[in-house]
N, C-alpha and C positions, 0 to 999 in steps of 0.2 A: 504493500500500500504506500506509507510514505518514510519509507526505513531510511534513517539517513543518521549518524551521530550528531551533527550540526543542529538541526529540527528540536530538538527537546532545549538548550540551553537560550536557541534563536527567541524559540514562542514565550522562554521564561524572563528573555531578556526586555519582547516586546512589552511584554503585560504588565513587568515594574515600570518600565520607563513610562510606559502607558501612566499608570498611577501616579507617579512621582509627578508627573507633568499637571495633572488634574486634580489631583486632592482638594484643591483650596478652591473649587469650580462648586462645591454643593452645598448642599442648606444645613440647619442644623435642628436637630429633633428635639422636641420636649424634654425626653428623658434626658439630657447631655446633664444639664444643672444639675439632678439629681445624683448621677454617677459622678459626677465629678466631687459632686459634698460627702458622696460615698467613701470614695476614695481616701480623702482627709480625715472623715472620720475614723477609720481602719488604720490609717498612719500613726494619726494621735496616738493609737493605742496600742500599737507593733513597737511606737516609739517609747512611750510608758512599760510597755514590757521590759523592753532590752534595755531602760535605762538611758534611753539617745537624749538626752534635754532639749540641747540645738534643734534639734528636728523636731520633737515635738513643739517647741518655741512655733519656728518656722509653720507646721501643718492646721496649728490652732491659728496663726493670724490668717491664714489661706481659709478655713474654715467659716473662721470666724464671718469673713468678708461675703458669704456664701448668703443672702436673704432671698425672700418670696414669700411672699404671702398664700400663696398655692402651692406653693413647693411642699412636695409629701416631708414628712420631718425622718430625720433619717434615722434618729434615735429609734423609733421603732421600726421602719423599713430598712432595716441592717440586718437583714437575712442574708442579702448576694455575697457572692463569694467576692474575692479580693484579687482575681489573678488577671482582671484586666485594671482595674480601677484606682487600686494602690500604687502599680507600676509607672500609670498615669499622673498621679499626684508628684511620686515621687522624681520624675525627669520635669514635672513643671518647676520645683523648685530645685532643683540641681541646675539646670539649665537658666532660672532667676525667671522666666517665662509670667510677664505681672500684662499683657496685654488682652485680655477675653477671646479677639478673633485668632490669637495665635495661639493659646493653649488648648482653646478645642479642633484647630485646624490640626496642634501636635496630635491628639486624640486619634485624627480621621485619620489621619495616615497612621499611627499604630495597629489601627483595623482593618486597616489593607493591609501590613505588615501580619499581621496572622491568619489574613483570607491567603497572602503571598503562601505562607507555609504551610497551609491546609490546604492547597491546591496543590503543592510538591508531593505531600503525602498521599492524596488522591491519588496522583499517578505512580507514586510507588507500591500502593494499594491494587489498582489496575495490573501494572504490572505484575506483581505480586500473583496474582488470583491467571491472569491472560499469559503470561510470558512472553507475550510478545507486544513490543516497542510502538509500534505502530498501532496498537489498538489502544493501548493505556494512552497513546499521546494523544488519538480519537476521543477520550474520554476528559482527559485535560482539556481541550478544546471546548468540548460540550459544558465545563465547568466554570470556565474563563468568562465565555459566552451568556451565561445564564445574565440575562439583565438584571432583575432585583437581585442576585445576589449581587453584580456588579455594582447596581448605586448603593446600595444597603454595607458594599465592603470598605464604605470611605466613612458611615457614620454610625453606622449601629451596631455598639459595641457590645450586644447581649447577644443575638440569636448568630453574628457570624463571628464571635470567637468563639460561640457554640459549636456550630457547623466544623471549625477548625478543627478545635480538640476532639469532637468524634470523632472527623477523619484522621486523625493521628493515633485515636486510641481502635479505630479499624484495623487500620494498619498492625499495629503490633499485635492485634488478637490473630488477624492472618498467623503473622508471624510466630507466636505461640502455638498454631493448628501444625506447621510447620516444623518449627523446633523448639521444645520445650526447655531450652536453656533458660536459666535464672532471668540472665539479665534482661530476657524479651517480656519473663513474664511480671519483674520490676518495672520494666518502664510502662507496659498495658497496663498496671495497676495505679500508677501515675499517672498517665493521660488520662484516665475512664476518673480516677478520682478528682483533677482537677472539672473534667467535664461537668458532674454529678455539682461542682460547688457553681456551675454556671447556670445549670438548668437541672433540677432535681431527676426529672424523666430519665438522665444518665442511669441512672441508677437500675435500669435494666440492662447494661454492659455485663452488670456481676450477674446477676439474674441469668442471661440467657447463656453467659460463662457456664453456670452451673448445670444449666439446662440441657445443653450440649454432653456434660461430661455424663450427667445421669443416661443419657440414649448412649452413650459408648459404655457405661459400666453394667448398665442392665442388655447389653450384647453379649453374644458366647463367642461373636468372632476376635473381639476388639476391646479391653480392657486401657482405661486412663488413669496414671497413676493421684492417687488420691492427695497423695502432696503437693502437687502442683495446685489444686481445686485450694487449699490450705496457705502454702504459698502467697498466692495470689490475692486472697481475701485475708491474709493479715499484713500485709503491706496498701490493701487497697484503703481499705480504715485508715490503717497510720499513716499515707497522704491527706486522705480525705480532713481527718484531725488535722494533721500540718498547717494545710492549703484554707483551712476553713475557720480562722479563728474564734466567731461565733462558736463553735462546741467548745473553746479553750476553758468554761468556766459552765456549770449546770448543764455540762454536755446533753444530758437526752433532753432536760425541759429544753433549753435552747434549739433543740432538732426541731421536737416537736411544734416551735412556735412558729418555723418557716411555714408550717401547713397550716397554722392558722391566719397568716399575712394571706397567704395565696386564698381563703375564704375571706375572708374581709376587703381584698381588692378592692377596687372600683367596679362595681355593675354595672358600665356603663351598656344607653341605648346603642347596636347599631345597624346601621342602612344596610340593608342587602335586598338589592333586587327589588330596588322602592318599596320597603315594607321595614321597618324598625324592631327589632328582637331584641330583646337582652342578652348579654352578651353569654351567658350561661345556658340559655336557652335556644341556642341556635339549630336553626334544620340541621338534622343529618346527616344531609348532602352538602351543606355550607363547604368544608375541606376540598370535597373531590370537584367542586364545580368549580372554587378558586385557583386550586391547579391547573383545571384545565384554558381559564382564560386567560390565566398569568406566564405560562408555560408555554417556551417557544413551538412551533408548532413540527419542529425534526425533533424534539428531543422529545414531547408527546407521539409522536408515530410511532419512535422504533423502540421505547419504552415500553405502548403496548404490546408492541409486536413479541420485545424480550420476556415481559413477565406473563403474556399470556402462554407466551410458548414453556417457559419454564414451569408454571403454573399445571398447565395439562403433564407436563412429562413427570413434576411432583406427583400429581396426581395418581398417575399411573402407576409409580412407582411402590408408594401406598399401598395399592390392592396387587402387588406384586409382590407383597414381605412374604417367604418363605416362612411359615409358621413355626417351624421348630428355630427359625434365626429373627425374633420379631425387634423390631426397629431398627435392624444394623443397614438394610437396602435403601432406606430415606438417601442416603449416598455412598456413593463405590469407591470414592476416593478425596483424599482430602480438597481438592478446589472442589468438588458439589458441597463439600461438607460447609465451604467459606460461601458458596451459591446460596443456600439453605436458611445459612447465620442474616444475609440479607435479606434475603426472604420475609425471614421471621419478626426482622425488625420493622422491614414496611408494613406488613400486614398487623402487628400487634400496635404498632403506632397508630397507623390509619384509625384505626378502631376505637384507640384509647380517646382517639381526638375527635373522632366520629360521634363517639355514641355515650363517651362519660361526663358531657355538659363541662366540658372545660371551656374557661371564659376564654373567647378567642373575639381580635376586634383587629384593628388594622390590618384587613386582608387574611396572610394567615403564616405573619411571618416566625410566629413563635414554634413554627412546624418545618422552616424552613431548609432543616437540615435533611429532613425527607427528601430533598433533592439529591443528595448521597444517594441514594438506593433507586430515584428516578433514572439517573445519568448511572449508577452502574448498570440497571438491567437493560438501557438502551443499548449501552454499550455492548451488553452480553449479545443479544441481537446481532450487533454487526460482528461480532467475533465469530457465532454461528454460521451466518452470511457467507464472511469471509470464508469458512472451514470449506462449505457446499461450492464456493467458487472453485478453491483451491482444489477438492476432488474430482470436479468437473472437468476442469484442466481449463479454464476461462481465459482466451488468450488477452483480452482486453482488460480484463480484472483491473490490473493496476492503474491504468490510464482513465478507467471510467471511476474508481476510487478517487481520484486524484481531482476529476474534474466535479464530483458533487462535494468534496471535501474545500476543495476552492470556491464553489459557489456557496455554502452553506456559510464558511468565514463572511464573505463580502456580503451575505445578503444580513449575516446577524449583527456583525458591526455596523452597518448601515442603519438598522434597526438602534442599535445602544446610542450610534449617533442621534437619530431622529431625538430620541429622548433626551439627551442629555440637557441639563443636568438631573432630571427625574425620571433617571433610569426605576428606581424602585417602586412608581408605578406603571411598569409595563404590563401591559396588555396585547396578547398575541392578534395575527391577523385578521382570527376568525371572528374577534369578537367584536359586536358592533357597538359604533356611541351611545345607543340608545342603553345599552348594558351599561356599557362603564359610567354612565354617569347614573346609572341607580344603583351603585357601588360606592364604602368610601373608598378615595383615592388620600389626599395627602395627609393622614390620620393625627402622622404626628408631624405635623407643620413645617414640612423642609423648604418650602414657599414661604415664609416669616420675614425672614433677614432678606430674601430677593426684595420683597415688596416696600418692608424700609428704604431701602440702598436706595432704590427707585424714585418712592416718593420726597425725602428729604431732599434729592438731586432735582426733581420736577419741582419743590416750593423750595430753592435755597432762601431763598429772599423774605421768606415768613417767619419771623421772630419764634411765631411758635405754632406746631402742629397738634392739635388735637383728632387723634387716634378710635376709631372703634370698632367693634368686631360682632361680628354677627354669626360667632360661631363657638365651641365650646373650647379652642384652641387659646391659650395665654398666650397671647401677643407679647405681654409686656416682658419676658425674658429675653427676648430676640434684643431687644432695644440695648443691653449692655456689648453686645458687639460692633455697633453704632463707634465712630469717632465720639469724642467726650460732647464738643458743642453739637453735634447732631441730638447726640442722645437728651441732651438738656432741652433740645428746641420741641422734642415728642413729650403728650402725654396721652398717654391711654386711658378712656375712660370707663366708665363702668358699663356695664348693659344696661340699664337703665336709664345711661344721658348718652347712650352714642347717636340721637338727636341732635345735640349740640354738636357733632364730631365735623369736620373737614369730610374726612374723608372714613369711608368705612370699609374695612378687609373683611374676608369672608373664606375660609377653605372648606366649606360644607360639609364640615363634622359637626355634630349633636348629640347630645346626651340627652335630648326627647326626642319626642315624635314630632317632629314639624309637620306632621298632617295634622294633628290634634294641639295646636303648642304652639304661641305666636312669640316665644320667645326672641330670637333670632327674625323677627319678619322686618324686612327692611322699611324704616320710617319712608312716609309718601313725598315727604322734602329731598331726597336724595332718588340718582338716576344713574346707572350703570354706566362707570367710565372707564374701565380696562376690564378684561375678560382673558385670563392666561388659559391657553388651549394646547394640548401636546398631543399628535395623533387621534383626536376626539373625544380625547377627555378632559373635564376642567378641573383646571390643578386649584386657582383662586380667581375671586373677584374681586374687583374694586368699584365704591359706588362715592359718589360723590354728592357735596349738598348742594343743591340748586339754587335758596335761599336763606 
């Protein structure tokens, strides 16, 4: 296909240079403030542990400086773990970093920097499972490509250092199916445990660990030694502990209270398919429909193609177990056994996400690592493909590879262009305007800071701007990335007097029912003056007062 040495360091070369050049090109999301106070708070107390003074000195004025009056309070929302957000604090003040647009811009490229290395272990993952070069770099490709995870890999630093560490704690479980050396099965218990302090759902890595080992022990062909299973789960803890400083003091009460942050969340109302659900209470189709409108439409094809075909051959297999040898034919060799483990994880996620009323709301990025297992079983597909060419004896094989592998680049960058800078709501071909805008799109307000930059450059000349919103987005955090006399000239007003306002932003998010709910209805004094439109969907509006 496209076997070359050159080809893997080229694609890895383009896709940093790619980021390095654009990082400071996108918006910045709600949650940033919040992670960012996270961060300091967790220093404060790394520093107070170890005795650092300076540094705590340093992390408490940084902290300190951190206000909102909306802002979640972090004392109680200090469940997340620490392994993107402290590291974060800590190069703000090693580097003296005192300017707002450049400590979160440091941010955005640190989350390309772990999309970077969670995209390398993909393809060594690929590789890993394919052996061959040219399919894993197929799969790289397909990963690089994915748009939301592309714009989401400059600013959202929960669901894609997620994405990361799973595929790096993939990786080493391959590796451990492989060879059960120590050190593969220290570091999977590393990775899986950092993952677990990012997003708790990790926490089926040891799970399906176990799960795996029990269908080889209860085999009479194939026996796993029981110390690895041991191994594994007493190093996986003592990261988890390490990595999680939350358990460092009433370890279980403090477990236990994550689960209860995650019920007490925000219920927020939202929009799907012009109709408002809470966000616990979402259809059961809500997941697989979001996939498919957000989901480029090569990597939806051969995706189906992969996991129906592996699906049916599961299946088969199943009512093929030799009764005197039961569950050891599920697979014949270890790469179906690593087919299997993916398997098990798309279909037990789909499900958990499907049908356990997990709150899900901006699209459906907190699942977004499901793309892992989208983009392997596509990939499995073309590895198949490729096999059936290759026995055929297909003399064109390589050249007809080459020429849809080249269109498929040029037509998906063209697409990540069209978007840019709001790659992260993409929407594939198939799906019409009339969808995407009964959907939300900019959830967590990455349109904010464009719309500032914009309007204080269109009024420089007004002493002062009065700001209003007609949506359930906090405007007013965007405003500290503002130069200082800009940000003095804005004042955001309440929902109540955005009446009075110049000018009023809108990203058509709602925590009601705007069918039922005149919250947000634009006063009859103002009239639609800008209209931000990306492929037919509207990212924000701007309405202006007539008198």
């Amino acid at each position: 296909m496209i076997k070359n040495k050159f080809y893997l360091p080229l694609i890895l070369f383009i896709f940093f240079t790619a980021g390095f050049l654009i990082y400071k090109d996108f918006g910045f999301n709600i949650d940033e403030k919040f992670h960012r106070s996270n961060g300091f708070y967790w220093l404060i107390y790394l520093s107070d542990f170890f005795g650092l003074d300076h540094l705590k000195s340093l992390a408490e004025s940084k902290f300190n400086d951190i206000q909102g009056f909306t802002l979640s309070p972090v004392e109680y929302f200090n469940k997340y773990g620490i392994i993107f957000d402290v590291p974060a604090a800590l190069l703000e003040i090693l580097f003296k970093i005192d300017k707002p647009i450049e400590y979160y811009q440091l941010r955005h490229f640190l989350v390309f920097i772990f999309h970077f290395i969670g995209a390398i272990f993909f393809y060594l993952l690929l590789q890993n499972r394919f052996k061959e070069e040219n399919i894993a770099l197929v799969g790289l490709i397909f990963l690089i490509l994915m748009p939301r995870l592309f714009g989401d890999s400059f600013q959202n630093n929960k669901d894609i250092v997620f994405l990361s560490l799973y595929s790096i704690s993939l990786f080493y479980y391959f590796s451990v199916l492989d060879n059960k050396k120590n050190l593969y099965i220290i570091l999977f218990a590393l990775f899986s445990a950092l993952a677990t302090t990012v997003r708790i759902v990790a926490f089926f890595l040891p799970v399906s660990f176990i799960f795996i080992y029990l269908v080889n022990f209860f085999s009479k062909s194939k026996r796993t030694s029981i110390k690895t299973i041991i191994l594994y789960l007493f190093f996986y803890f003592a990261f988890l502990f390490i990595f999680w400083p939350l358990l460092w003091e009433n370890t279980i009460q403090n477990f236990l209270s994550y689960f209860k942050i995650l019920d007490d969340y925000f219920n927020s109302k939202v929009l799907f398919l012009g109709n408002y659900y809470y966000s616990n209470n979402l259809p059961y189709y809500y997941l697989i429909f979001w996939i498919y409108v957000s989901t480029p439409i090569f990597h939806l094809i051969f995706f189906s193609l992969g996991f129906t075909h592996y699906t049916y051959r599961l299946i088969r297999r199943f009512f093929d177990i030799k009764k005197v040898v039961p569950y050891s034919d599920l697979w014949r060799s270890v790469a179906e056994k690593k087919d299997f483990l993916i398997f098990l994880n798309l279909t037990v996620f789909f499900l958990f996400f499907s049908y356990m009323n997990i709150k899900l709301y901006n699209s459906w990025r907190i699942a977004y690592f499901l793309y892992l297992f989208i983009i392997y079983f596509a990939v499995y597909k073309i590895y198949v493909l490729n096999l059936i060419f290759r026995k055929k004896n297909f003399k064109l094989k390589n050249k007809v590879n080459l020429i849809l592998i080249i269109f498929f680049i040029l037509f998906s960058s063209y697409r990540i262009y069209l978007y840019h800078p709001y790659q992260s709501f993409y929407f594939n071909i198939f799906t019409t305007n009339n969808i995407k805008n009964s959907l939300e799109v900019d959830y967590t307000g990455l349109s904010g800071y464009s719309f500032l930059k914009d309007i204080v450059e269109l009024e420089k000349n007004k002493d002062q701007l009065k700001i209003g919103t007609a949506s359930w987005y906090p405007l007013w955090r965007m405003t500290d990335l503002l130069k200082k006399d800009d940000k003095n000239r804005i004042k955001i007003l309440s929902n109540d007097d955005r009446y009075k306002s110049d000018y009023i932003y809108s990203n058509r998010i709602s925590e009601v029912d705007k069918k039922i709910d005149n919250k947000y209805n634009i006063p009859n004094n103002f009239k639609k003056f800008k209209e931000i439109v990306v492929d037919g969907a509207i990212i924000y509006e701007v309405y202006k007062r007539t008198e």
